[in-house]
N, C-alpha and C positions, 0 to 999 in steps of 0.2 A: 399833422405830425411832421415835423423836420427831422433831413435827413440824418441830422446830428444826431437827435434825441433815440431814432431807432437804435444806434449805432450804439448810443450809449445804453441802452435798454438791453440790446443785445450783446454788450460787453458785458453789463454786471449778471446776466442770465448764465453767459459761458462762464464766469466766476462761480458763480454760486454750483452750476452743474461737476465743477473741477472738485472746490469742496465736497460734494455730497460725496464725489467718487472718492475721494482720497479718505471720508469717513467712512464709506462702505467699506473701504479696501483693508483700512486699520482695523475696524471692528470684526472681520472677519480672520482676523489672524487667531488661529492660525490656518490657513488653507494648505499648507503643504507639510514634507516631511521636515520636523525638528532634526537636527543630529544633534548627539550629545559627546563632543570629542575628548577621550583621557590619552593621556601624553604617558600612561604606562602599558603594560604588556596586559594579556588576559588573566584572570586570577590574582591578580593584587590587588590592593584596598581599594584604591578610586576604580577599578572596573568594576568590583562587587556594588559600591556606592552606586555606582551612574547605575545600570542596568536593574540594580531596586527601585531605585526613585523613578527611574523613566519609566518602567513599567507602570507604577501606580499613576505617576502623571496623566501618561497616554490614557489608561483608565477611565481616570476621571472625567477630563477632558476631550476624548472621543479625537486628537489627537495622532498622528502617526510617527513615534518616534522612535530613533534607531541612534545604537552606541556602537561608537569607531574607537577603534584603538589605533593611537598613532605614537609607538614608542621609538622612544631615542630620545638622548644626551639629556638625560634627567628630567624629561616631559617638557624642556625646552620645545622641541619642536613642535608639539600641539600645541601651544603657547603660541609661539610665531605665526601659525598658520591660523589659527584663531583670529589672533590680533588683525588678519588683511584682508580677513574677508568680510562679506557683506555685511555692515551692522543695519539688519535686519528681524533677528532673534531667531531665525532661525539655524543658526549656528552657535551651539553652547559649549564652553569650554567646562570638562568638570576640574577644578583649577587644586593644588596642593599646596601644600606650606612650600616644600622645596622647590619646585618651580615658581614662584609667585614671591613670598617674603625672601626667601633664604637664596633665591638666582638673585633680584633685585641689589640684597646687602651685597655680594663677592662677586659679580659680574660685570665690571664697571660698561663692559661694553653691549650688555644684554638688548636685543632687538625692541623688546617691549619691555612696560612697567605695568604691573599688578594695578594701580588704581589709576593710570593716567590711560594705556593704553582697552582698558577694562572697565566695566561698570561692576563692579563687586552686589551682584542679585542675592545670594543666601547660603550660608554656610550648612554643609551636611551636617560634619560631624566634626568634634573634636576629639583626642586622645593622646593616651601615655604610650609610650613606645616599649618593646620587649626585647628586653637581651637574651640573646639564644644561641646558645652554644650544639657542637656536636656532643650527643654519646658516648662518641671513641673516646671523648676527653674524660680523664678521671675526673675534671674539678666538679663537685656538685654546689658549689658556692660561690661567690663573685671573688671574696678572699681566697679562696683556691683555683682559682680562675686565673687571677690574677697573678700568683705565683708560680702556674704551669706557664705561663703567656711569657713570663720575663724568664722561665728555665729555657722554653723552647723560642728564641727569637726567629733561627731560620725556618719555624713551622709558621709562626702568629700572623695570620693575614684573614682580612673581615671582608664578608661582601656590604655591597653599595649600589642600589638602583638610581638613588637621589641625592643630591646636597645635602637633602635636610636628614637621612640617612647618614651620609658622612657627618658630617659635619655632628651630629650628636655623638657621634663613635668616635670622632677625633679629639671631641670636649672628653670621653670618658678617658679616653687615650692619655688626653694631658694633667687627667686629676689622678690617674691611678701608676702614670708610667710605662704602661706595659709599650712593645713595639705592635705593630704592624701595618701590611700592607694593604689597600683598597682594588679590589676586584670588583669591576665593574659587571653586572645585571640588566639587562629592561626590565625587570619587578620586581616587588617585594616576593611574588609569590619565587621566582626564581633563585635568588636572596638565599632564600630558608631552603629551597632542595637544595642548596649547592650544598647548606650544612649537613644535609641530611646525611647528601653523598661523600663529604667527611672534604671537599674541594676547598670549603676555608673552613676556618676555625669558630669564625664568630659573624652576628648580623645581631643591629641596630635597627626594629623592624616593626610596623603597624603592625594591628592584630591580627588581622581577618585573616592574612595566609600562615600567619603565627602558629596562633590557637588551633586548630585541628591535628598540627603535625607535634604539638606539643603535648597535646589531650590524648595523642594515639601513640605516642611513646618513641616518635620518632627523633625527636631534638628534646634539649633542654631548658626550661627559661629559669635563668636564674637571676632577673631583676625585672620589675617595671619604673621607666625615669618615671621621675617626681617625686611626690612625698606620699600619696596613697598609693594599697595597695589596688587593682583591677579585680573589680565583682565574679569576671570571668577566672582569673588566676590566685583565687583567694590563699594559695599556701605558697604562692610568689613573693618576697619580700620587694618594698619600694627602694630605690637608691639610697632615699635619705637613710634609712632603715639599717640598709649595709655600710653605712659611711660615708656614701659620694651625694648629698644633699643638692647641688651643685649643677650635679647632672638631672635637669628635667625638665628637658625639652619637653613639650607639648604640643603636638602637629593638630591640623584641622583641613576636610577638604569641602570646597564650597562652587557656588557656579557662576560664571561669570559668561557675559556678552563682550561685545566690542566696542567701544567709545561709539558716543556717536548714535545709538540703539534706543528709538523713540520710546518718549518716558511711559506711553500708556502702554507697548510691550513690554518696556521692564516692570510697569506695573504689575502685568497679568503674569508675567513671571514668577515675578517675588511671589502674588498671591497664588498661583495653581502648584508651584514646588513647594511652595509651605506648608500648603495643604497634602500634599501627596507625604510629605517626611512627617504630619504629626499623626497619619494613619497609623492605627496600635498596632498593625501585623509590619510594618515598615520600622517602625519604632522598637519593637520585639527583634525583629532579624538584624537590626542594628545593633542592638544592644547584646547580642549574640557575637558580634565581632569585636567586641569589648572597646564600644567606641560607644562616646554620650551623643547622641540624637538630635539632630540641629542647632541653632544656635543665632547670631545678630544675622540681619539683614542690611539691606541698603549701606548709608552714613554707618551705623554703627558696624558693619561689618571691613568695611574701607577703613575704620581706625584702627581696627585688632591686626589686620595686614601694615599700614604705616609703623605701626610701635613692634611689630613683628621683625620688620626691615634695620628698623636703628637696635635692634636686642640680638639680632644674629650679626651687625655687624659688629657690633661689639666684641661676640663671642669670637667670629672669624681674627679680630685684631688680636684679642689676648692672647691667643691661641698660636697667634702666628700661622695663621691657613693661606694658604696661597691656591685658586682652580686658575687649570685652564679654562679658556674660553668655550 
């Protein structure tokens, strides 16, 4: 045997030994703790999302995973921080229209992009949003709403956790006329107490912090955007319903990796969140927060975010919206 042929013997042995390792290494993911980071405050939609879903995950999957709340500047910054760290899978963004579609259209300078920066794994959930006014306010109708809002211009100011919050209130703002100003939140849950506490007037708001304060008599909803009404808000009328057809935004929150996030963990992604969101008691508590229960994956989930991006800029131009950065 020549000295070559050991050398070469024992070159393709250490290949082969590197392979095996690098597939033991991959087939055992996940060996540590998942995180699951939302870019909103505690109690608002995407934290009740992630902390359902991960529970069922961890579950299933024997799994150890934990939900961070990292709010600020409209879930921008869990977005950012998402985007640089290790794409590995074990760092999950649970990602929103407003930070993802609607930062992309109006942010020309935004740190990351939703499908460039992102591997788009699976959508939670999608929904209609809920107009919720205070109590104090006489109007019990959006047409009376509407006509308190243009009597009281030094009162009329909305809260706003997100973009895609504004940005739906500024679309209803420019079909119906009324004024007001944007009071900025870290949540939706935060959002809807400020109305409670009578702080603004109105909020452009997901369900899940909605629905209970409206169910127990503490706010009022007097619209869901779109053209139906919500299973949960069944004596709520729809936009189109009051007039404003126009206005019906429809938000969705989903989970995303880092560019870059080997394909057989986003495989096992896509496949173990899929499975954890079409469990019936996952599906039931969803469906409780008047929000529909998963939705596209992969390619098809990356197209609903792109046509998302060219339709809120759109709205952003007619509208004449200008954010800061």
């Amino acid at each position: 045997m020549t000295w070559r042929f050991v050398r070469l013997t024992f070159g393709l042995a250490a290949l082969a030994l590197l392979a095996a390792g690098s597939a033991s290494a991959q087939s055992a993911y996940p060996n540590k703790t998942i995180r699951f980071i939302v870019g909103f405050g505690a109690g608002g939609g995407n934290d009740l999302f992630a902390r359902l879903v991960a529970q069922k995950f961890a579950a299933n999957t024997k799994a150890t995973a934990v939900v961070e709340d990292r709010p600020g500047a409209g879930g921008r910054i869990a977005a950012t921080y998402v985007a640089r760290e290790a794409p590995d899978g074990y760092t999950i963004l649970v990602g929103a229209t407003g930070q993802m579609s609607v930062a992309a259209a109006i942010y020309p300078k935004l740190g990351y992009h939703p499908t460039k920066s992102f591997i788009p794994v699976a959508m939670i959930a999608s929904f209609p949003l809920v107009m919720v006014t205070s109590k104090n306010i006489p109007a019990k109708t959006v047409k009376e709403f509407v006509a308190w809002a243009k009597a009281h211009p030094d009162k009329m100011n909305y809260a706003s956790s997100s973009p895609a919050f504004t940005i739906a209130t500024e679309l209803f703002k420019l079909k119906s006329g009324i004024p007001g100003v944007m009071i900025p939140y870290k949540s939706s849950s935060e959002s809807n107490l400020s109305v409670v506490k009578g702080e603004t007037q109105l909020t452009i708001s997901d369900g899940p912090p909605a629905i209970p304060l409206i169910k127990g008599g503490k706010s009022r909803a007097l619209a869901v955007t779109g053209s139906q009404r919500s299973p949960e808000l069944p004596d709520v009328p729809s936009m189109a319903e009051v007039g404003y057809p126009s206005v019906d935004t429809r938000l969705w929150s989903g989970f995303f990796v880092p560019a870059g996030t080997p394909q057989p963990v986003v495989a096992y992604l896509t496949k173990e969140l899929s499975r954890a969101l079409a469990d019936p008691t996952v599906q039931a508590r969803l469906k409780q927060m008047a929000v529909k229960p998963g939705g596209p994956t992969g390619d098809a989930f990356k197209k609903v975010i792109d046509d998302d991006i060219e339709k809120f800029a759109g709205i952003a131009k007619a509208a004449h919206l200008t954010f800061g950065q």
